[in-house]
N, C-alpha and C positions, 0 to 999 in steps of 0.2 A: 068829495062826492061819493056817495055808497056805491061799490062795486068798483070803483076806480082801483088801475094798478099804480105806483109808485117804486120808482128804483132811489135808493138810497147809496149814490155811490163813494164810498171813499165815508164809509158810514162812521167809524170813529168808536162808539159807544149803543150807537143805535137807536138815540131819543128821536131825530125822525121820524125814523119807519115806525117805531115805536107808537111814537105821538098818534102818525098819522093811522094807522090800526085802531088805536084807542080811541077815534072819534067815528069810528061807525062801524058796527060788527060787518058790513059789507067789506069794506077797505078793506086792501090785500096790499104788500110789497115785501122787495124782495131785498136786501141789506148784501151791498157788496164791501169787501172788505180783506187788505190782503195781511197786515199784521194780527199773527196767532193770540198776541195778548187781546185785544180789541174783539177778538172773533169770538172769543169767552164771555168777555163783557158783555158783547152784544146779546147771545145765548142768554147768560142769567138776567138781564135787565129784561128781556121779551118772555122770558118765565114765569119770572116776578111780578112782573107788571100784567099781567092778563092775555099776552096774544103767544103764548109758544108756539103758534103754528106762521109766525115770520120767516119768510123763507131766506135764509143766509148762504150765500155763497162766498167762500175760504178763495180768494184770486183779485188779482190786479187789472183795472180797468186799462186798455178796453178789451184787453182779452177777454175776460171775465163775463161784459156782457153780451158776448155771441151765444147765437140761439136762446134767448132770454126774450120771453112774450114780450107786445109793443106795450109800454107804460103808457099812462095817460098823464104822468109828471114826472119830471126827475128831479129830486136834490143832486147836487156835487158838493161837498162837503169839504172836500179832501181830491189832491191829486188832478186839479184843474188844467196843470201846466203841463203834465203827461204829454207825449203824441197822441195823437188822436182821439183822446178822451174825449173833450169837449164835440168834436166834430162827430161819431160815433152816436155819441149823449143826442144831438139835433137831429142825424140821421134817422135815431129809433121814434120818435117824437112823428104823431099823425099829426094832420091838421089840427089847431085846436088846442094843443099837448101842452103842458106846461113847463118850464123849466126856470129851475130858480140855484143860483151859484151864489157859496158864497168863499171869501177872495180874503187873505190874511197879509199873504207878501208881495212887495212890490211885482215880483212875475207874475204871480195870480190875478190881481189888478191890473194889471197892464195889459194881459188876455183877455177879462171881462172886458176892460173900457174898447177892445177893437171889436170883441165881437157885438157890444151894445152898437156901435156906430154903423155894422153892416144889417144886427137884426132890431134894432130900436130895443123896445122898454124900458124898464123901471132900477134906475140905481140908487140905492140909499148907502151911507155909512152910520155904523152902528157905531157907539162909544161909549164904554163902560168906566167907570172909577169905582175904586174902592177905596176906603180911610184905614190909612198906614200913619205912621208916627214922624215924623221930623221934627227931627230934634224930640224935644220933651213935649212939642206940640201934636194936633191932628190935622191931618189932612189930605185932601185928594191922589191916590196916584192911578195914573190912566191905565189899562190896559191893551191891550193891541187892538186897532180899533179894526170892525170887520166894513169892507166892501160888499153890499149883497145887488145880483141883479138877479132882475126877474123881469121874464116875455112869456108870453103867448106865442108859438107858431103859428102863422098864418096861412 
């Protein structure tokens, strides 16, 4: 939605906030992120890509996002299982607010699915394959299949 903020936490590479910039010159977010390589990344991909004025911040949730405007969504990308991230992540969240996680390791999931059961919404699992070779044949190999939740605060 134009004008909407988004926190991209535990950004990774930055196609999020990224994304989410690129679908409407209003869209603003801000890319947290605490590994140096990735913090690069993210800088050239929001260059490249049309939005340099993505606001990145170099720090570990949920330090990181103290004193950080209230979003009106958050991804969590990364760093789910942290202390207090996720709870931090709900707190900044107004009515309304979005929040969508998503979940690679058994901790990660196992945090979504308790917090789904206190605040409801939406779980899917995502599953990807690609074609690798067995033996002299082709065929499927899975890769890590993603947990995503997503709610609305109410």
């Amino acid at each position: 939605i134009p004008g909407e903020l988004l926190w991209d936490v535990g950004a990774g590479c930055g196609s999020i906030a990224i994304e989410w910039m690129r679908s409407h010159r209003g869209c603003r977010a801000i890319a947290i992120e605490r590994h140096p390589t990735r913090l690069q990344y993210i800088a050239e991909n929001a260059s490249n890509l049309g939005v340099p004025e993505l606001k990145i911040i170099a720090g570990e949730a949920p330090i990181a996002l103290t004193n950080l405007p209230q979003p009106n969504a958050i991804f969590i990308g990364g760093g789910v299982t942290a202390e207090s991230v996720l709870e931090t992540c709900w707190n900044a969240l107004g009515e309304g607010g979005r929040l969508v996680v998503n979940a690679v390791t058994i901790e990660s999931e196992f945090k979504v699915l308790q917090w789904h059961s206190l605040h409801g919404g939406e779980l899917i699992r995502i599953g990807i394959q690609r074609v690798g070779a067995i033996g002299s044949f082709q065929g499927w190999k899975p890769l890590a299949p993603v947990t995503q939740w997503t709610v609305v605060k109410g």
